[in-house]
N, C-alpha and C positions, 0 to 999 in steps of 0.2 A: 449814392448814385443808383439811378435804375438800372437793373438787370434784365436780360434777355430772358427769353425760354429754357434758351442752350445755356445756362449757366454753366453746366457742367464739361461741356466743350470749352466754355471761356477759360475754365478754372484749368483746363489739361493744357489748352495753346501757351497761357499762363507759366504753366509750370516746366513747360521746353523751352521757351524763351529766358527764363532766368537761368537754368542751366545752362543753354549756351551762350549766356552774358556773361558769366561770373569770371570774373577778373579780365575781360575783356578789353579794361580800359588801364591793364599795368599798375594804376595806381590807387584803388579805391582802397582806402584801408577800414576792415570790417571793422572793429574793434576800436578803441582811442586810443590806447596806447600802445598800437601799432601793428599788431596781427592783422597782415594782409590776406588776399587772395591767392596768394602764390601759395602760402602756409599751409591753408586751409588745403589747399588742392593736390597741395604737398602729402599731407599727413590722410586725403581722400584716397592716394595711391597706393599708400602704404598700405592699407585696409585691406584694398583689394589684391596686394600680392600677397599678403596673409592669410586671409578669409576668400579666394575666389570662389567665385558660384559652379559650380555644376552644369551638365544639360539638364533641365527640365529641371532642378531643385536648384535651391537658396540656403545657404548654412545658416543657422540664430548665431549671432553675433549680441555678447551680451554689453551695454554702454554704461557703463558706471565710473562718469567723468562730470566733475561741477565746469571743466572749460567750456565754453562757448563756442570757440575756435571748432576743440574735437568733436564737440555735440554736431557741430555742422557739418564736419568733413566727413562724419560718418552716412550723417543723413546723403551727404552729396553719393559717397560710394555706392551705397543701399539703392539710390533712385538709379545711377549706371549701371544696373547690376549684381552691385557688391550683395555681403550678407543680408536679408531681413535682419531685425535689432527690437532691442528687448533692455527696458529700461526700468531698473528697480525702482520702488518709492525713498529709497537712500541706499548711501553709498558707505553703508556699513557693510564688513564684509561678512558678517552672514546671512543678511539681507540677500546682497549680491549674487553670494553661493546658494541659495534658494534659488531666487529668480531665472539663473543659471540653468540649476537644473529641472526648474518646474518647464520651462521649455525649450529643455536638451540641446543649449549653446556649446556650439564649437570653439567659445572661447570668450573671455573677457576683455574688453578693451577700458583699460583706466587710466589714472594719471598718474597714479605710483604702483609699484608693482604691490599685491596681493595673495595673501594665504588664501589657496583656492583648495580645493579637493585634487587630488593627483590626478594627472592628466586631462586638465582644466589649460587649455591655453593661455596665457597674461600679456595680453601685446600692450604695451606700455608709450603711450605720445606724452611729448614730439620726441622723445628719447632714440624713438626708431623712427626715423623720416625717411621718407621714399627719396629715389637718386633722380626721379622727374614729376611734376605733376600730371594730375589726372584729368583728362579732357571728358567733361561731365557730359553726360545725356541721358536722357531720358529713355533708361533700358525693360520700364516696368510697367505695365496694367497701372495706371493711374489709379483707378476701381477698386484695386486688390491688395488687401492687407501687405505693408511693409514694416511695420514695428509694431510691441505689444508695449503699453504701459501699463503695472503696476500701482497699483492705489493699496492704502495701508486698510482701506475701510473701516467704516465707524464704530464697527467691532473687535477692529486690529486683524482681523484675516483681511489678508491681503485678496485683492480683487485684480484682475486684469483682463482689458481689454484691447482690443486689433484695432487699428488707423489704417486709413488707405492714403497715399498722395492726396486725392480730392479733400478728404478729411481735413488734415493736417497741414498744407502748403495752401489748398485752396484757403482757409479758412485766414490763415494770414494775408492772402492774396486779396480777400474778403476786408478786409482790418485796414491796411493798405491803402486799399480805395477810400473806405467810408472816410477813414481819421485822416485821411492825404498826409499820411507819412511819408516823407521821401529824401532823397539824397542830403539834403543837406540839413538834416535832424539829427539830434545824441539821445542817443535813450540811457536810461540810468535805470534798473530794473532790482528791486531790492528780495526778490524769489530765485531759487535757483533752477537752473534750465534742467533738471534733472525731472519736472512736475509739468503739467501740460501749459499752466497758464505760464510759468517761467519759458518752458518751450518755442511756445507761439508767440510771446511777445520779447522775448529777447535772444532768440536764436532765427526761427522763420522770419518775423518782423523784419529785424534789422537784414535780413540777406536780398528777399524781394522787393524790398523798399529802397534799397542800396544806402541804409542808413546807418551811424558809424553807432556805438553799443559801449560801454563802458564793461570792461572786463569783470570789476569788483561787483560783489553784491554786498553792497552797504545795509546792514541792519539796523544801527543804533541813530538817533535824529544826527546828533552830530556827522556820522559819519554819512548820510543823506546828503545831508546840506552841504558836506564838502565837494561830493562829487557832483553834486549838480553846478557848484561854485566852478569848480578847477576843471570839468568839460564843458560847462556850458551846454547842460543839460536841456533838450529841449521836450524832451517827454517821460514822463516818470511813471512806473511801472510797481506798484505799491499794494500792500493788501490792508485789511482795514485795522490792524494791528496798528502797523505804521503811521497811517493817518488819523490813527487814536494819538499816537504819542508828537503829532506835525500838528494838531489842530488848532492849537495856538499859536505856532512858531512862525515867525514872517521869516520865508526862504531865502529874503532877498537875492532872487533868482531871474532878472529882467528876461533871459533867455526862454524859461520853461513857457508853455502853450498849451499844454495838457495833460492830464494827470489819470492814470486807469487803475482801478481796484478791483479785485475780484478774487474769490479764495474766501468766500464768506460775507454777511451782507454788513455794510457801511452803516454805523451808528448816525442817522441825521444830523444829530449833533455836530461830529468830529467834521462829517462835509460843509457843514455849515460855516462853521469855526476855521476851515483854510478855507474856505472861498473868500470866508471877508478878510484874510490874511494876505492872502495871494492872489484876489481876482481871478482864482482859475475852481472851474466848477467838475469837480472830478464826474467822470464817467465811470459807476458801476458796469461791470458785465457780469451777468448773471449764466451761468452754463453748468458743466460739471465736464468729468474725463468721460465719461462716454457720451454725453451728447453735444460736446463742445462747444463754442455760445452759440447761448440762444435771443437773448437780449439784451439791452444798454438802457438806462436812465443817468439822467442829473438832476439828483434831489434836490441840490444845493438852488441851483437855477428854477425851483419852482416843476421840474418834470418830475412828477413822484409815481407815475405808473411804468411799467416797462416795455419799450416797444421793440417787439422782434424787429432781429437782422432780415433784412430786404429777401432773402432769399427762401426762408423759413413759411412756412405755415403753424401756428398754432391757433389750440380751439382750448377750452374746457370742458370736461364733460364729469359729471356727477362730482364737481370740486379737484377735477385730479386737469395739471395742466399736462397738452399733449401737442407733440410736436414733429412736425415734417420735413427734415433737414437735410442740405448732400453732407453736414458737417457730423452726424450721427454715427456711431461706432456700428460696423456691420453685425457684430454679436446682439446687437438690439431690434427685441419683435418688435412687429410692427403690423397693423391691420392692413384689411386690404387697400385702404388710401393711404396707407405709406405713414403712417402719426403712429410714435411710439410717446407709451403710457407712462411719465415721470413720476417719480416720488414725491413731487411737489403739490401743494394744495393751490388753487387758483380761482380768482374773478374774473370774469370780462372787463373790461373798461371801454371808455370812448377810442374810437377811431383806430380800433384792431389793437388797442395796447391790452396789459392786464398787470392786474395785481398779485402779488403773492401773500399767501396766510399761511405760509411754515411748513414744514416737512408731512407729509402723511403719518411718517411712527412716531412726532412730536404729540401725535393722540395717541393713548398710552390707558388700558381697561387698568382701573386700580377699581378691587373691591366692586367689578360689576360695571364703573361708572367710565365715562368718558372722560377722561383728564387732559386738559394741554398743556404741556409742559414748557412750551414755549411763552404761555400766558404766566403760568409761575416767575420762569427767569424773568420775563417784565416787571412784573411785581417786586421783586426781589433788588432788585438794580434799583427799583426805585425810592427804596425805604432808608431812611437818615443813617449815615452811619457807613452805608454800604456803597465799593467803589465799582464792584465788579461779581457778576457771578455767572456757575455755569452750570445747569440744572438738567439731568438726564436721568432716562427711568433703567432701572436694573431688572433682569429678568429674575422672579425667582423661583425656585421649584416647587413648591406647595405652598394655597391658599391662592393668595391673591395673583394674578398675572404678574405684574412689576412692582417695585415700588419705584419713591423718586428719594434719588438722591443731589446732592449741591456741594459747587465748591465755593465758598464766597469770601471774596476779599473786603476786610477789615479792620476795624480796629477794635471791635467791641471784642470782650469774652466768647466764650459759648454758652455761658447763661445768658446775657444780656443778649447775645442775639435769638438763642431760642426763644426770648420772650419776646422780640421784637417779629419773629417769624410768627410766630403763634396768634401776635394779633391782626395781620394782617394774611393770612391763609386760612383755608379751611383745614380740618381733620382731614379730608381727602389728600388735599392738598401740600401739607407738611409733608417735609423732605424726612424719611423715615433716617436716613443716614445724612448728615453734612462735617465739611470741614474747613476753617477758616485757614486762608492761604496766604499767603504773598503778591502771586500774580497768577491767574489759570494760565494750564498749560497747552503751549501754542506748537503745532507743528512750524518745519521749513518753509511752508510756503503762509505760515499766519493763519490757519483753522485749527482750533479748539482741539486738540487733542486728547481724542477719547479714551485711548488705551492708558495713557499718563494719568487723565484724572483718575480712571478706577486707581491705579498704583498708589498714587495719593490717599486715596482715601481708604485704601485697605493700612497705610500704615497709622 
């Protein structure tokens, strides 16, 4: 839909209006198997007789919970007022106790109670439920940071960045409109809400959409296809993991309408292969946690460039794409036209779309030269024998800046494959270290995890 000027007045009027909607109507049940409104505003209550705010300050309130439900009651507290909130990249507890005290939470909010450090608060849902619920409003600077996320980053330090309302609620608000999600949809969302994209598409999504959400996060095909069978799923929420292992499978799903990935980019293939399965043309979104999306394509359907979301600006400039967004993490510079600098390499294409050509540190100085790494993994994937691989440069301390290392899945040996690598790579090019695996290792939300493969390949 077109947008106004005032986008960002739409997105705040937006976000008072769902608040004082929310459970409005007695009966909308968020969830499918039955967590309602009342729960949810129930368990918002409790937050805030726990965690109240102060004058002039907000306590960190730290969220390490995989429920839906609590993810959202907190978010509702946090927007009346309650704590700001602070959510780890997992709900391991010394993740947790990190993230905790990296920004000095007055307490942990989980699902089971937790070995914290002494005098770490543990308020435990719905164990503790409030004696009424909480009459939501909008108590906050829409503008102004409410919750920090955690990312594991590609080097395993963890990274964290601030959301504002606008951010975070607009950008569903944003989702909402485009994809005309609404009441009488099921989302089935196979990420957990603990990540941004699980977040915004199965906790925000479903609340300002007032659409109902399937509590499970189903990983395995089979277990996919049950839950889109048994709710009657109508929008599936997938990362390209998943629709790696759905690409052949007919859903027999008459309900589902459309299908979203994002968490890493879609093999053409694997889109290709459920589209002609299911007639339904998945919608990549392309973003990250600090600059939340920025674009959609449907390969499957012939769209293979990506066109920013309606309210976006981007441009490229010397291959690097740059982007102008109200959905942008406010910890992110930005010139004096407002376009901050991505990590991403970028074309123009026709009609304001553009292309992507892989990460900026996918170029990697080996021995002087300019290597891409990401041209490797092509290679690699492509060569008989091989199912899968995952090719990343290691830093090392003298001589050469990197080298590259590989995980690859197969069956051959490691002599037959070094010799199979050897004739289709260069000397540059050869992976100084690789190891043949089973399956690369994927994080929670289905991206390549980086920290796991070095572990892998140091044993």
């Amino acid at each position: 839909m077109p947008y106004r000027m005032d986008f960002e007045s739409y997105l705040a009027s937006e976000i008072k209006q769902c608040l004082a909607a929310f459970g409005s109507d007695g009966r909308w049940p968020y969830a499918a198997e039955g967590d309602n409104a009342d729960l949810i505003l129930r368990k918002a209550g409790r937050i805030l007789e726990r965690f109240p705010a102060s004058p002039g300050a907000n306590p960190n309130l730290c969220l390490a919970s995989g429920q839906k439900s609590t993810v959202l009651a907190a978010i509702v507290a946090s927007l009346s007022g309650g704590p700001s909130l602070i959510i780890p990249y997992s709900l391991s507890e010394p993740v947790v106790a990190e993230a905790a005290a990296a920004l000095g939470a007055a307490g942990v909010l989980s699902d089971r109670p937790l070995a914290l450090p002494s005098g770490t608060a543990n308020l435990v849902l719905p164990d503790e439920a409030a004696s009424s619920p909480l009459t939501p409003k909008l108590s906050r600077d829409p503008g102004a940071p409410f919750l920090w996320l955690f990312t594991g980053g590609s080097t395993g330090r963890p990274k964290v960045w601030s959301k504002t309302p606008l951010n975070l609620v607009g950008e569903s608000i944003y989702l909402r409109d485009t994809f005309m999600i609404n009441a009488g949809d099921t989302i089935v969302a196979t990420v957990p809400p603990y990540h941004i994209y699980g977040l915004l598409f199965s906790v925000l999504l479903p609340w300002v959409s007032r659409a109902r959400v399937v509590n499970q996060v189903p990983y395995f095909p089979r277990e996919i296809i049950s839950a889109l069978r048994d709710f009657r799923g109508s929008v599936l929420v997938g990362s390209p993991a998943h629709y790696k292992a759905l690409a052949n499978v007919p859903l027999e799903s008459p309900s589902l309408k459309i299908a979203f990935s994002s968490g890493g980019f879609l093999d053409p293939g694997h889109g290709i292969g459920f589209f002609r399965q299911n007639g339904i043309g998945i919608v990549e979104v392309y973003g990250s946690t600090e600059t939340g999306g920025v674009a959609a394509r449907r390969y499957a359907q012939g769209r293979k460039t990506w066109t920013p979301f309606a309210p976006h600006r981007v441009r490229v400039s010397e291959e690097r794409l740059c982007v102008a967004s109200p959905f942008l993490s406010p910890d992110l510079a930005r010139d004096p036209e407002g376009f901050f600098r991505t990590g991403d390499r970028a074309a123009e294409s026709v009609n304001g779309t553009f292309t992507l050509l892989g990460r900026a540190d996918d170029i990697v100085k080996i021995g002087g030269n300019r290597i891409d790494i990401a041209e490797i993994e092509q290679k690699i994937t492509g060569l008989p024998g091989v199912e899968d691989a995952f090719v990343f440069a290691v830093p090392v301390a003298e001589g050469r800046e990197n080298e590259i290392a590989a995980l690859v899945v197969s069956l051959l040996d490691n002599s037959g494959l070094r010799s199979l690598l050897a004739s289709a790579l260069s000397p540059l090019e050869m992976p100084r270290r690789f190891k043949i695996v089973k399956q690369i290792p994927l994080s929670a939300t289905g991206k390549r995890d980086h920290k796991a493969a070095l572990e892998l390949l140091a044993k």
